[in-house]
Residue, then its C-alpha position, 0 to 999 in steps of 0.5 A: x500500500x502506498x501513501x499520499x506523500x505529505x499526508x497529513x493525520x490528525x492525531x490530537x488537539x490542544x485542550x487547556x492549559x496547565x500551570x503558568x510555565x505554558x504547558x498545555x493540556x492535550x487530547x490524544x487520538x492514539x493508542x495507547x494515548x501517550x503514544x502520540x509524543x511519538x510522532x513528530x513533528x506536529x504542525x498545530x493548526x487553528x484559524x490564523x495559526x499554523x505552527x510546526x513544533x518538534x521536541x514535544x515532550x509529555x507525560x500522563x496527568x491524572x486521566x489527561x495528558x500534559x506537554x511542555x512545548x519549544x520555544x511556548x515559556x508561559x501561559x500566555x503564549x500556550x493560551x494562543x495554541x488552545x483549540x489547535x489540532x495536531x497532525x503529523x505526516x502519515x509517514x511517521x506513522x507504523x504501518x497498520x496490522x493485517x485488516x486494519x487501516x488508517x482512516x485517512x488512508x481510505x478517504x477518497x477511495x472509491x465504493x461499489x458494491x458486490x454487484x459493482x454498483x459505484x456508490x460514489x467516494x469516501x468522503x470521511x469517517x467517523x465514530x459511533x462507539x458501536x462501529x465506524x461509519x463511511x460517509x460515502x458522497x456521489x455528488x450531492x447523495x450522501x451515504x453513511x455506511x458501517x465500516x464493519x468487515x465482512x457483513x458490509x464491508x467485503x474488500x479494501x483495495x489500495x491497488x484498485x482505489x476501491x472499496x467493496x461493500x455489500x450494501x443497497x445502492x438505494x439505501 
């Protein structure tokens, strides 16, 4: 499987602030969560804020996660970066186990069904607790299909740049 060069996975974001030597508080999207100090660098970004940091350095806090940031000395400059997402380029990332896949990897894939009904692309995924979702859009027809290998999900190509799902092209 190959990736898109450059890439860009979302893997956290900057929720608080700890203390007054500008450390922030941080959501994690990996796992295990403490992983995410593990890929780097980060770009930061937010409306009218785009910031590359490398050398993060952190550690668990009670049931959240703490960072100390390069060059961000006090809580006024940490207090810029609430509210920014963290990326990494998906190069940095591991490659995936045998029937798992990163969800950035399968946005733009193709979907047809087992009778090669195209369903249109997918758009993104997200979380419902119970199982993942497909949001599958073919002009301005959206679908969300569980993401959920065997009963609806048949096959993922990277090869083919497609998906095959058992699903009603009417549904």
């Amino acid at each position: 499987m190959s990736t898109e060069s450059g890439k860009r996975v979302r893997v956290g974001r900057i929720v608080g602030l700890h203390g007054v030597q500008g450390q922030v508080k941080l959501e994690s999207w990996t796992e295990p969560r403490i992983q995410i100090f593990r890929y780097q660098p980060w770009l930061l970004t937010a409306p009218g804020v785009e910031r590359e940091m490398d050398g993060v350095r952190g550690r668990a806090q009670g049931k959240g996660i703490v960072a100390s940031l390069p060059g961000i000395e006090d809580r006024d400059q940490a207090a810029a970066l609430v509210g920014c997402e963290i990326t990494v380029s998906r190069d940095t990332l591991p490659p995936p186990s045998p029937g798992e896949f990163y969800w950035t990897d399968l946005e733009g894939l193709e979907v047809v069904t087992t009778e090669d009904a195209n369903l249109g692309r997918v758009s993104h995924l997200f979380a419902t607790g119970a199982n993942d979702v497909m949001v599958v859009k073919d002009g301005d027809r959206e679908r969300l299909i569980p993401f959920v290998q065997g009963p609806y999900v048949h096959s993922v190509d990277f090869d083919a740049g497609r998906i095959v799902v058992d699903w009603d092209p009417e549904f």
